[in-house]
Each structure stands twice: as structure tokens, then as C-alpha cells.
C-alpha positions, 0 to 999 in steps of 0.5 A: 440358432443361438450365437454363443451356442455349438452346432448341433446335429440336429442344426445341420439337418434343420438347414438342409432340410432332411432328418438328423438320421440322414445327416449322421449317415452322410457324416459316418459313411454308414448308409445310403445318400444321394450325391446331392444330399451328400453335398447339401450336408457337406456344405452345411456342416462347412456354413455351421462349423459343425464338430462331430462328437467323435467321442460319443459316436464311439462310444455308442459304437464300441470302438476305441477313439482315434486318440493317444493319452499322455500323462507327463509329470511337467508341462514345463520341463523341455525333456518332456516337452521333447518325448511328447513332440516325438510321440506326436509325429510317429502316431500322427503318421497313423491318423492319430491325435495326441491329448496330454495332460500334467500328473504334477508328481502326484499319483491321484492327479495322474489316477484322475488323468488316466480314467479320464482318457480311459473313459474317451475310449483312447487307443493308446495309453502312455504314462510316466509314472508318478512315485507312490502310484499303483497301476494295477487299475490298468490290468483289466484294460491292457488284458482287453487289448489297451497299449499301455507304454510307461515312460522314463520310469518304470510303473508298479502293479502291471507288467506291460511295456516301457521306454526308460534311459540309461540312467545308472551308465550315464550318471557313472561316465559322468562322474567318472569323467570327472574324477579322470580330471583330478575331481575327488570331492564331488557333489551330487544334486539329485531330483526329489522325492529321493524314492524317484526312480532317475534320481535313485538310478543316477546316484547308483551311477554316481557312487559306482563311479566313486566306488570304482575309482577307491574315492569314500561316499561321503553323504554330506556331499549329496543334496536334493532339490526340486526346482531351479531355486532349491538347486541354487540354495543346495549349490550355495550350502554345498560350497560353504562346506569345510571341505567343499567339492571341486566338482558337482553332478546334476542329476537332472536340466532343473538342477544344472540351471540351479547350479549353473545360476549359483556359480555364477552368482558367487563367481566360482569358476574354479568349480566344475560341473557335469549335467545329466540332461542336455539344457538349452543354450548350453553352449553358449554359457561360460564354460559351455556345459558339459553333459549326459545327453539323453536322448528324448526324440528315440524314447518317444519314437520308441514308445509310440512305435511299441504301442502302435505295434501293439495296436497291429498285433504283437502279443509278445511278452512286456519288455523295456526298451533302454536308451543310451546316453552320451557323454558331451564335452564342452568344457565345463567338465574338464575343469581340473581340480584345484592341485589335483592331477589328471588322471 
């Protein structure tokens, strides 16, 4: 056998001395076998480093694969990072593996994604949705018995089961601890695109609170960014303003490590802040950062709970599961407004 090549069923058999059939019986469990030759292709399989194709073999059996398929907009963001990492320990439990892969926002990457996993038979599917994507694919295989469980937004076209934060509430405490400490002026950095379903549901929050509190919605005070360094220019026009705010809202980590990285930049600590989305190390900045926490282990563990449900039976009808936010004061919230009186 050729060093650089991968062992075969056909290599493991050749050492051993029988028939690929008989080694593919001892593997599968499926046939008779000595104990001896049972140990034979045993230790074969060990010397060679032979993988089964798991995937072939259901496949060719018409059974689902023993694997859950994630599609995830970002690698890199921690929040994901989090969902996943609890996705994984809650269906590892039930012998099943984890294959992830980034859609990067876009709905023909995450359609390509999809059809990928779908074609290793998975068990499970589980996808936060990209804007503009179109789900209806999936109905013919949620109808054949497929978990399909979207996450942190809802998807478009089928009507299965999902696992989202309570963004709109979140974003309202938010702001509206804020405005108690004498904040009148307060900008909003919100994700893009703006048709994003958080980013609309963290601004109806925003407003409601502005709504609520008799303070106008001034549209010059909202900006958009996508990445840390959009964040910082958004920051730095929002302080050129005339009439700057005395207090900003992200509306995502991303934006707060923007915001936090232009404060500091241009020393304004007179300025305070509130984050939807806890960041690392947020304790240790100057002020430590105050946010809306959601909670990523309880939305994975959700999801992965739903579907493996699914896979035991349950024929219920779809239903979203919300999970709470809460509010974390360290500091950088409670800054209060330049002359302002609180509340």
C-alpha cells in the first residue's frame, strides 16, 4: 500500500487474509464471524488506521448519518462560538457529532452549506438564517422526519422549530437604564444589513424605550456598522455631531468592541455606553462595560434539546422557544448625563 494513500476496506481484508464482505460483516455487526477473525480484522483495522465511510455505508443502507449540521453566519464571533460549544455537549450525550460550517451572511453560501449536510444524510439540521434566504428547500425533508431547528433568527418559507433571544425587551431595559440616569441623547450602532432580523428587533426595543420615556427619535443619532472598525468610525461621526449623545447603545459585542476602541481613542470618558451582548474581558476595561447579556449555552442547549426531541418523536406542532436577557451593571451604564438629573 502506497504511503500517502488511505486504507481501504479492501487493504484490511488483504492483511488479514479473508474477503472485503467478511471484514465489512466484523466492522457493521451485521453477519456471522469468528472470535477469531473478529480479533484478526480488529487488529488489522488498528495497524492500518482504517476509517469506515460512515457515510457511504448509510448512504447505501438508507439510514440518517450519526451527525448534526450547523450553519452559523461567523466563525469568529464568540456569541456563536458559545451556541455551538453547547450544541455539541447536549447531542454529544446521544453519540452524535457536530460538523459546522460559516454561511458569512450569505443566503447561496448557507443554500450551498445546507445541501451539503443534507446529501451526508445528517440527523439533525440546525441553521441561523442568512437575510434574503428562502427555506422552502427544506420542506420535503422536514416532511420526511428531518429536525430542522433555526437559530437566533427566525427563517423564511417553512414553518418548523426555533430558538431566538429577547432582543426587542433587552434592547428596551437597555436604553431605559440609561435614560433613568439623565441620558436624553442616545445613539444607536446597530449590525447590518438593517433588514437583520436582531438588528430590527434591538431598535424597536431602542425606540420603545425612547417612546416611552416622552424622548423624540431622532434619526441622525442611529448609524450602522458591520465590523469593529465600522463601528469606530460610526462612534467617532456620532460625537462630531452638533448635538452629540451623552450615551450610546450597541446593538451587538462587535459594535461595543467598536465603540469601547473610539472612546478610548479620543478619551471620552464623560460618554456612557450599554451593550447588547456581553464581550470578553468586560470587566476589566475602564469602566467596566455594562450590558444586555444574552444567554448562548440556554439557546444552544434549547436547540439541540428541540431537535433531539424531534428525533424521539415529538410531532407537535412548530413553536419558538425565547430566551431571556439580562441586564449587567458594571459601570459603564451608569455614567450620568453631563447636567442631566437621574431619574
Amino acid at each position: 500500500m502506497a504511503a500517502n494513500r488511505r486504507p481501504t476496506l479492501a487493504d484490511v481484508a488483504r492483511e488479514v487474509g479473508v474477503s472485503a464482505k467478511t471484514v465489512s460483516r466484523v466492522l457493521n455487526e451485521d453477519g456471522p464471524a469468528s472470535a477469531e477473525t473478529r480479533q484478526q480484522v480488529l487488529a488489522a483495522v488498528a495497524k492500518l488506521g482504517f476509517q469506515p465511510n460512515l457515510m457511504a455505508r448509510n448512504i447505501r443502507v438508507g439510514g440518517p448519518d450519526t451527525t448534526v449540521g450547523l450553519v452559523i453566519p461567523d466563525l469568529a464571533n464568540p456569541f456563536f462560538g458559545a451556541v455551538a460549544r453547547s450544541i455539541e455537549d447536549t447531542v454529544r450525550d446521544r453519540g452524535l457529532t457536530l460538523l459546522m460550517g460559516s454561511s458569512a451572511d450569505d443566503p447561496d453560501r448557507e443554500r450551498s452549506l445546507t445541501d451539503k449536510f443534507l446529501a451526508r444524510r445528517i440527523s439533525v439540521l440546525m441553521v441561523v438564517p442568512s437575510v434574503g434566504a428562502d427555506h422552502s428547500h427544506l420542506k420535503t425533508h422536514r416532511a420526511g422526519g428531518l429536525p430542522v431547528v433555526f437559530i437566533d433568527r427566525p427563517g423564511a418559507g417553512l414553518a418548523t422549530d426555533g430558538v431566538v433571544s429577547s432582543n426587542r425587551d433587552g434592547s428596551y431595559d437597555g436604553v431605559t437604564h440609561l435614560i433613568a440616569h439623565g441620558h436624553r441623547r442616545i445613539g444607536f450602532i446597530g449590525d447590518l444589513p438593517t433588514k437583520l432580523y436582531t438588528r430590527r428587533e434591538r431598535l424597536a426595543g431602542y425606540r420603545s424605550a425612547l417612546q416611552e420615556a416622552d424622548i423624540p427619535y431622532d434619526r441622525s443619532l442611529v448609524a450602522n456598522a458591520h465590523d469593529q472598525q465600522g463601528a469606530e468610525a460610526a462612534t467617532a461621526k456620532l460625537l462630531d455631531l452638533a448635538d452629540p449623545p451623552t450615551a450610546l447603545f450597541a446593538g451587538n459585542n462587535i459594535m461595543a468592541l467598536g465603540i469601547v476602541a473610539e472612546l478610548a481613542r479620543s478619551k471620552r470618558k464623560d460618554v456612557a455606553l450599554v451593550a447588547f451582548d456581553d464581550v470578553s474581558l468586560a470587566e476589566a476595561l475602564e469602566p467596566a462595560l455594562t450590558v444586555v447579556a444574552q444567554n448562548p449555552e440556554d439557546i444552544g442547549r434549547t436547540a439541540a434539546t428541540t431537535a433531539l426531541a424531534r428525533l424521539d418523536g415529538d410531532r407537535s406542532r412548530a413553536r419558538t422557544v425565547t430566551v431571556p436577557t439580562r441586564l449587567i451593571v458594571r459601570g459603564s451604564g451608569e455614567q450620568p448625563a453631563a447636567g442631566g438629573r437621574k431619574a
